[in-house]
N, CA, C and O atoms as a GROMACS GRO file, in nm:
protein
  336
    1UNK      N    1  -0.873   0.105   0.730
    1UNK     CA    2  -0.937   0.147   0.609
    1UNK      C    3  -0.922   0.040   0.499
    1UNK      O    4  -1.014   0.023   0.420
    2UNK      N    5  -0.800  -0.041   0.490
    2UNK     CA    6  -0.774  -0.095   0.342
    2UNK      C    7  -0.880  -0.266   0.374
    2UNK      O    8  -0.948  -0.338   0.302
    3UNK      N    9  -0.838  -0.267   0.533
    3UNK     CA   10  -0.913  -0.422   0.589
    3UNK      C   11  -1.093  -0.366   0.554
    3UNK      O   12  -1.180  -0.426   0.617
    4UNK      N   13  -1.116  -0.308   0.504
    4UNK     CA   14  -1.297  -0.260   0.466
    4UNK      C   15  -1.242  -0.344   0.341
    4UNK      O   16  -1.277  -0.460   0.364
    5UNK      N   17  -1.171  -0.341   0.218
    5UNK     CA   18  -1.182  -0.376   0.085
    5UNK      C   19  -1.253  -0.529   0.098
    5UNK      O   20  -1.276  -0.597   0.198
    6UNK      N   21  -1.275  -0.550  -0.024
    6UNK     CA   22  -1.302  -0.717  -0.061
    6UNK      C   23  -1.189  -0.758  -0.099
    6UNK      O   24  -1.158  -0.856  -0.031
    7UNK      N   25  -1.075  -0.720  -0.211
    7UNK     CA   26  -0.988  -0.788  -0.243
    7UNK      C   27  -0.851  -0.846  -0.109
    7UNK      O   28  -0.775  -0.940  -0.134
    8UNK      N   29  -0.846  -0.781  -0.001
    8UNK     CA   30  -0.776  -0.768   0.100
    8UNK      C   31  -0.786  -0.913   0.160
    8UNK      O   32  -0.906  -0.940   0.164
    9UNK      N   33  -0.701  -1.035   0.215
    9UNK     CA   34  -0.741  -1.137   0.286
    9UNK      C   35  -0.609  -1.155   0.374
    9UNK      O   36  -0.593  -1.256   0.442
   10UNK      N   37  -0.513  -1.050   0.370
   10UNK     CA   38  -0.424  -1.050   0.464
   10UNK      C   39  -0.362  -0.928   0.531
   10UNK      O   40  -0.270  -0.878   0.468
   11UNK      N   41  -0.397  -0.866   0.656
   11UNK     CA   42  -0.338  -0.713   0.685
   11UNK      C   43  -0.268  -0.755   0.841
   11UNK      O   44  -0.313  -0.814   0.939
   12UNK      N   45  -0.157  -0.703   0.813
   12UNK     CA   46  -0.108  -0.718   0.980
   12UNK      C   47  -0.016  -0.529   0.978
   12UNK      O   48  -0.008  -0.432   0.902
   13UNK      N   49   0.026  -0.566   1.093
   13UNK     CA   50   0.101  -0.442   1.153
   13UNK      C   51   0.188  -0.476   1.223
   13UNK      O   52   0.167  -0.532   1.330
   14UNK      N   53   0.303  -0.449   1.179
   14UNK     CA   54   0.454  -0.503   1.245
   14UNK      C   55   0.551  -0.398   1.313
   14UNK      O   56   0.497  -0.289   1.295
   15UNK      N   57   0.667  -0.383   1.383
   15UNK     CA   58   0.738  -0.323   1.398
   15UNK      C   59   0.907  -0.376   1.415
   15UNK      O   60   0.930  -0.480   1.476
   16UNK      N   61   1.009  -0.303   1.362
   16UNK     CA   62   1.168  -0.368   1.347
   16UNK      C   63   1.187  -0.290   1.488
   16UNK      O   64   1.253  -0.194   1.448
   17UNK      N   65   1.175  -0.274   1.596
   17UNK     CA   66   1.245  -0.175   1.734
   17UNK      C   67   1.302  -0.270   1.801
   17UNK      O   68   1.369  -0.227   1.895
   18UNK      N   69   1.301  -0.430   1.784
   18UNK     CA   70   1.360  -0.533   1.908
   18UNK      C   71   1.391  -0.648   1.836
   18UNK      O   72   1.321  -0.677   1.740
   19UNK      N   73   1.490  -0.722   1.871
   19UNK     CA   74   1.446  -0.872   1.801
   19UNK      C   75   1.338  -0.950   1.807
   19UNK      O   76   1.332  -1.039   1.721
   20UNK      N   77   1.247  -0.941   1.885
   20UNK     CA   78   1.142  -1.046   1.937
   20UNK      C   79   1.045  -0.979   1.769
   20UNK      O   80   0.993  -1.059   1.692
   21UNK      N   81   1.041  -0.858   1.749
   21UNK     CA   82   0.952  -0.756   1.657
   21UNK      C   83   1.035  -0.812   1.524
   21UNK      O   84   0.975  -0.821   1.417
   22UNK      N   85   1.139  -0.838   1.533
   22UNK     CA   86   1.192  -0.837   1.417
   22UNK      C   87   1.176  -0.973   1.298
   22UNK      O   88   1.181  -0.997   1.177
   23UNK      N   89   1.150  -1.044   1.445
   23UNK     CA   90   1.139  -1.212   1.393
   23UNK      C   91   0.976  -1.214   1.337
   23UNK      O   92   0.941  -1.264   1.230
   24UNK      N   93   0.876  -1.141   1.442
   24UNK     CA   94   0.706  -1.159   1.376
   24UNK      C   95   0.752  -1.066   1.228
   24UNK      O   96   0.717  -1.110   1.119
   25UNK      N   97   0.821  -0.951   1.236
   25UNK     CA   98   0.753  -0.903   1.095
   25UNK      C   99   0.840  -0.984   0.958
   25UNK      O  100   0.801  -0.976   0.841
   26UNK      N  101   0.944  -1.047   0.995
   26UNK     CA  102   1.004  -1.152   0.911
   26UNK      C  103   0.876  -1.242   0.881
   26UNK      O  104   0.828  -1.193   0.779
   27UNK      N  105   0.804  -1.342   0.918
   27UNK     CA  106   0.700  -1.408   0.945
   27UNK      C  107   0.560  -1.331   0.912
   27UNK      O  108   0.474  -1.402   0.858
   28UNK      N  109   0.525  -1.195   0.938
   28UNK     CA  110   0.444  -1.159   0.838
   28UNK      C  111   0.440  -1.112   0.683
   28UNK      O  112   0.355  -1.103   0.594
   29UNK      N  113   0.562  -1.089   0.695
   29UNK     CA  114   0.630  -1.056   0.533
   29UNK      C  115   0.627  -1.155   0.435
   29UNK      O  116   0.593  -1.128   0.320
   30UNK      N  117   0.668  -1.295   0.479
   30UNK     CA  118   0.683  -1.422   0.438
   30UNK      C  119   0.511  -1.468   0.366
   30UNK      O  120   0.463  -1.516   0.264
   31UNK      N  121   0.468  -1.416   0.496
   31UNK     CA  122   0.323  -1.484   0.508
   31UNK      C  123   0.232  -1.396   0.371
   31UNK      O  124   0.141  -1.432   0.297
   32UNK      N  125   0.278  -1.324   0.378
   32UNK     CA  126   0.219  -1.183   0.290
   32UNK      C  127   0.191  -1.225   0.147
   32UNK      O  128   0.088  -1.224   0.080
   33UNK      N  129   0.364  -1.277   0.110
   33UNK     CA  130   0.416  -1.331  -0.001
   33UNK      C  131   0.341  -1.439  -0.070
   33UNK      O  132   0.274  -1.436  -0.173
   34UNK      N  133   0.375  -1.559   0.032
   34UNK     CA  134   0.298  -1.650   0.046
   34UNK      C  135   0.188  -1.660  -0.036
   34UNK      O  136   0.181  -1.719  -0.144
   35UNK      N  137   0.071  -1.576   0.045
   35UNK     CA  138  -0.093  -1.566  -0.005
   35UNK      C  139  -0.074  -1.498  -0.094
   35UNK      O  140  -0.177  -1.516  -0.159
   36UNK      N  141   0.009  -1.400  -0.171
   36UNK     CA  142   0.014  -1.383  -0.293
   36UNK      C  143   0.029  -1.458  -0.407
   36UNK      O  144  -0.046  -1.457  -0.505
   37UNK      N  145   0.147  -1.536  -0.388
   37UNK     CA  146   0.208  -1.644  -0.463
   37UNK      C  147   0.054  -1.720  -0.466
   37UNK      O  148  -0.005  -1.710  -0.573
   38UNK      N  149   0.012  -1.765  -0.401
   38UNK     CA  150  -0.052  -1.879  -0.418
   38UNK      C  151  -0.200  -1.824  -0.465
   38UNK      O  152  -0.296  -1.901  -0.469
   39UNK      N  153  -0.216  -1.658  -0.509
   39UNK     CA  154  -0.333  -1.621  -0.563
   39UNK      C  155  -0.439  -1.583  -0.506
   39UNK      O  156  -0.511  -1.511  -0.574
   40UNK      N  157  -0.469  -1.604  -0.414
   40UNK     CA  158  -0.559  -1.598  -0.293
   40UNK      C  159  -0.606  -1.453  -0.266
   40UNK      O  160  -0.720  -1.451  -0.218
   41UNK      N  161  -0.544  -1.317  -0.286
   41UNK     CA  162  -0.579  -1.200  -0.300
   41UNK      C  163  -0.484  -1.099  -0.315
   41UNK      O  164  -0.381  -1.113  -0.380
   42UNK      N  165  -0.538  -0.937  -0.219
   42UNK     CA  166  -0.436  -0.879  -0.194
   42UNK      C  167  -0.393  -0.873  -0.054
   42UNK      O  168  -0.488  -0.865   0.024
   43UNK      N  169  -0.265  -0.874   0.005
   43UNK     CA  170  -0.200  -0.857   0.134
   43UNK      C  171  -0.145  -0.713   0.152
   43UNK      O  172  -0.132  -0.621   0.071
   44UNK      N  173  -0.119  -0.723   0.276
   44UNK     CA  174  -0.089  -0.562   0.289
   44UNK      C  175  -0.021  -0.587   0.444
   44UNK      O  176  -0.091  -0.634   0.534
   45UNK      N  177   0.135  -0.546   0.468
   45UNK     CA  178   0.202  -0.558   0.584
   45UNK      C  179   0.254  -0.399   0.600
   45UNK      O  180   0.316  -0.343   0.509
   46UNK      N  181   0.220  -0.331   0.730
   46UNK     CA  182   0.258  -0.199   0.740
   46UNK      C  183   0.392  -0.221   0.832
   46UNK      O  184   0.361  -0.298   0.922
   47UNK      N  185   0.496  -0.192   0.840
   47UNK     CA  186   0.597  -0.182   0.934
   47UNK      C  187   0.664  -0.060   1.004
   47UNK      O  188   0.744   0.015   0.948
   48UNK      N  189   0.612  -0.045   1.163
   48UNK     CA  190   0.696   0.078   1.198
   48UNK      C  191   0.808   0.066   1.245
   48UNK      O  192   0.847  -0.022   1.321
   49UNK      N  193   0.874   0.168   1.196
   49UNK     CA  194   1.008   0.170   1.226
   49UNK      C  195   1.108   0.315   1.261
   49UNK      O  196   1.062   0.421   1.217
   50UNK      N  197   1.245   0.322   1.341
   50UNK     CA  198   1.247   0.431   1.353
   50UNK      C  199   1.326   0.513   1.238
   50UNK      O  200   1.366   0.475   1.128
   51UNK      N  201   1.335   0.633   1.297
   51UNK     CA  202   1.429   0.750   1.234
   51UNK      C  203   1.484   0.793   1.294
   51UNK      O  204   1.428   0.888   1.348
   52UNK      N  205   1.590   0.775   1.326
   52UNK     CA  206   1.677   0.810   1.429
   52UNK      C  207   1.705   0.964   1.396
   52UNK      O  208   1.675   1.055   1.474
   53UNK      N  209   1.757   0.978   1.287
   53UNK     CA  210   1.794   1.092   1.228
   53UNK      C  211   1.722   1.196   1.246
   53UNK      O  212   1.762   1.292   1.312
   54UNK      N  213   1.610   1.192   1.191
   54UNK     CA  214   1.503   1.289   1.138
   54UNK      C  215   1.461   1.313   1.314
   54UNK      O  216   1.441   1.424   1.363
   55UNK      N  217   1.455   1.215   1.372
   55UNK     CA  218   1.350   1.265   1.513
   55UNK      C  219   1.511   1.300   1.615
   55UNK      O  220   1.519   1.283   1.737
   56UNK      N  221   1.601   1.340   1.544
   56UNK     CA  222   1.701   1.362   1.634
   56UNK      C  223   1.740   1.311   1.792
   56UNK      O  224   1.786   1.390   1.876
   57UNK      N  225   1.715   1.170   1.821
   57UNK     CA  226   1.740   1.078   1.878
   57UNK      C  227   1.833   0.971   1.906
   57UNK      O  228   1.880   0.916   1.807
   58UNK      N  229   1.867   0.932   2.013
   58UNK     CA  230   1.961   0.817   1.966
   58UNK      C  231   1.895   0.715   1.917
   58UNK      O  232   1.772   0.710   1.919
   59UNK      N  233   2.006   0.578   1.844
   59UNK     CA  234   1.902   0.492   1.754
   59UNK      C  235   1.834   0.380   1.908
   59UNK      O  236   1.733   0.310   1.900
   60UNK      N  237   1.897   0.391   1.997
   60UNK     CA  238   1.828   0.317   2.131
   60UNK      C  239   1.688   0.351   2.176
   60UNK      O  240   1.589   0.290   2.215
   61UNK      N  241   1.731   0.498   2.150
   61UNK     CA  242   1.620   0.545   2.228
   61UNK      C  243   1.502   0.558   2.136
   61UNK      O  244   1.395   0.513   2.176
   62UNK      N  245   1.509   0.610   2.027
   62UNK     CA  246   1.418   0.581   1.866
   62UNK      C  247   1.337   0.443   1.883
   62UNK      O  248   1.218   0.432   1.855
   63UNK      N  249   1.412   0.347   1.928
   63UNK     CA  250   1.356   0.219   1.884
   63UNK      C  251   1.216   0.202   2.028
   63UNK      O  252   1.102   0.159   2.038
   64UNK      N  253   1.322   0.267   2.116
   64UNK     CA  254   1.212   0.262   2.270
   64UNK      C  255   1.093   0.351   2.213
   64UNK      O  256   0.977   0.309   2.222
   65UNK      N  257   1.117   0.452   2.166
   65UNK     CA  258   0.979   0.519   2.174
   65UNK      C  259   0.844   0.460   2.014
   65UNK      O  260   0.723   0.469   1.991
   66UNK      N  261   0.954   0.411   1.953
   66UNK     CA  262   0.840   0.321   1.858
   66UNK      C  263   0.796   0.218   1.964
   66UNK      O  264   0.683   0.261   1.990
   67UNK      N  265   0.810   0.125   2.030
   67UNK     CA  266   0.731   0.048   2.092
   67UNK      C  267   0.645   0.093   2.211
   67UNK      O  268   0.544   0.047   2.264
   68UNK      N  269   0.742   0.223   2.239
   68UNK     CA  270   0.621   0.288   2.371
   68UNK      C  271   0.532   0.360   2.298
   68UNK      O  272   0.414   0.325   2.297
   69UNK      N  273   0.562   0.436   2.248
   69UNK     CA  274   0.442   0.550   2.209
   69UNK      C  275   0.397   0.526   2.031
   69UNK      O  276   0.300   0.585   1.982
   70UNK      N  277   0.466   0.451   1.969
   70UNK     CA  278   0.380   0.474   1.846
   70UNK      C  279   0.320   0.359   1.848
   70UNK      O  280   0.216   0.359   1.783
   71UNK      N  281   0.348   0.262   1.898
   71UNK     CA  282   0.275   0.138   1.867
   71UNK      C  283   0.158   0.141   1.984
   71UNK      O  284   0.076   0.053   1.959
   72UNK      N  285   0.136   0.192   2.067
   72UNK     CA  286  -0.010   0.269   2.142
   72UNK      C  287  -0.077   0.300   2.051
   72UNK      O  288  -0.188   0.247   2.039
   73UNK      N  289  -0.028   0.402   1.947
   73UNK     CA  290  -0.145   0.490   1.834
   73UNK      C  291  -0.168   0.392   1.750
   73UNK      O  292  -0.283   0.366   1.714
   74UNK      N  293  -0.053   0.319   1.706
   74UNK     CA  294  -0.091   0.215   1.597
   74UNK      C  295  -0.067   0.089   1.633
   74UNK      O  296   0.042   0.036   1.609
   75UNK      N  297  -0.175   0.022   1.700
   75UNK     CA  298  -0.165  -0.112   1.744
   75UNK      C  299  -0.098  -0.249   1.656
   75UNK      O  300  -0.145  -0.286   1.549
   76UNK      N  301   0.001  -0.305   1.712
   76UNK     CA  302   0.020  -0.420   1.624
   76UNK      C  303  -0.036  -0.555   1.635
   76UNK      O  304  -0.076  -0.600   1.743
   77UNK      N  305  -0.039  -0.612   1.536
   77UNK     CA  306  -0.065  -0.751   1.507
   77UNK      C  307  -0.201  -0.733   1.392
   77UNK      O  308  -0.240  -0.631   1.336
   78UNK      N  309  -0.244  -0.849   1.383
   78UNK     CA  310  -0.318  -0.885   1.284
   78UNK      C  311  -0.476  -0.827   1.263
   78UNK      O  312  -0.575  -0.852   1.332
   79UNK      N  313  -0.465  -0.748   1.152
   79UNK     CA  314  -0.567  -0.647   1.139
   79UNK      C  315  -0.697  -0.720   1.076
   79UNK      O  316  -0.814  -0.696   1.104
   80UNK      N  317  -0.646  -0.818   0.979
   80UNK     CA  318  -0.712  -0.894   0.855
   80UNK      C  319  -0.707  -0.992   0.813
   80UNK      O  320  -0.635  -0.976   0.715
   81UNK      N  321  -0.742  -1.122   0.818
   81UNK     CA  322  -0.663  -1.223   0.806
   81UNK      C  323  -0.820  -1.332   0.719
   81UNK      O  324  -0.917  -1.350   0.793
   82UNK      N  325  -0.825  -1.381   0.602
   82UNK     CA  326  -0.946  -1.410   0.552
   82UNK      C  327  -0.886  -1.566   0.561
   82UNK      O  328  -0.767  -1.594   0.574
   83UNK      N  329  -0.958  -1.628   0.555
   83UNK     CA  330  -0.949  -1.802   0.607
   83UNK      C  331  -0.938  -1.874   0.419
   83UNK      O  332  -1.017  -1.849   0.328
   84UNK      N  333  -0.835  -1.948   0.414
   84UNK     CA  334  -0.809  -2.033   0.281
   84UNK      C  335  -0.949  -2.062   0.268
   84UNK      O  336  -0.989  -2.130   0.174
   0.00000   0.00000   0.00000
């Protein structure tokens, strides 16, 4: 929905469940900043992550089912990305 705007020239979708996840959304966060700082528009980084608590889970198993099953519904990586 927000990748329809005009002002939008950066959208990704990240997740914290692994290190390999942890290092891209470090690197889209950065990147986010970045094209802000330098004026260029608006950015927008969504990050899923778990709740161990709330979904009464262990935090192992929380992190497994964000990469199995929520990141199916909500695909990651780069939604939006407008060229300098």
């Amino acid at each position: 929905m927000l990748a329809t705007l005009d002002g939008l020239v950066y959208a990704e979708r990240v997740c914290v469940a692994d290190v390999k996840n942890v290092i891209k959304a470090k690197k889209a966060i950065k990147k986010a900043f970045q094209i802000q700082m330098e004026g260029r528009g608006f950015t927008f980084v969504e990050v899923l992550s778990a709740c161990p608590t709330n979904w009464a889970m262990p935090p192992v198993e929380a992190n497994r089912w964000v990469l199995d099953a929520m990141a199916a519904c909500y695909p990651l990586g780069v939604i939006k990305e407008v060229p300098a």
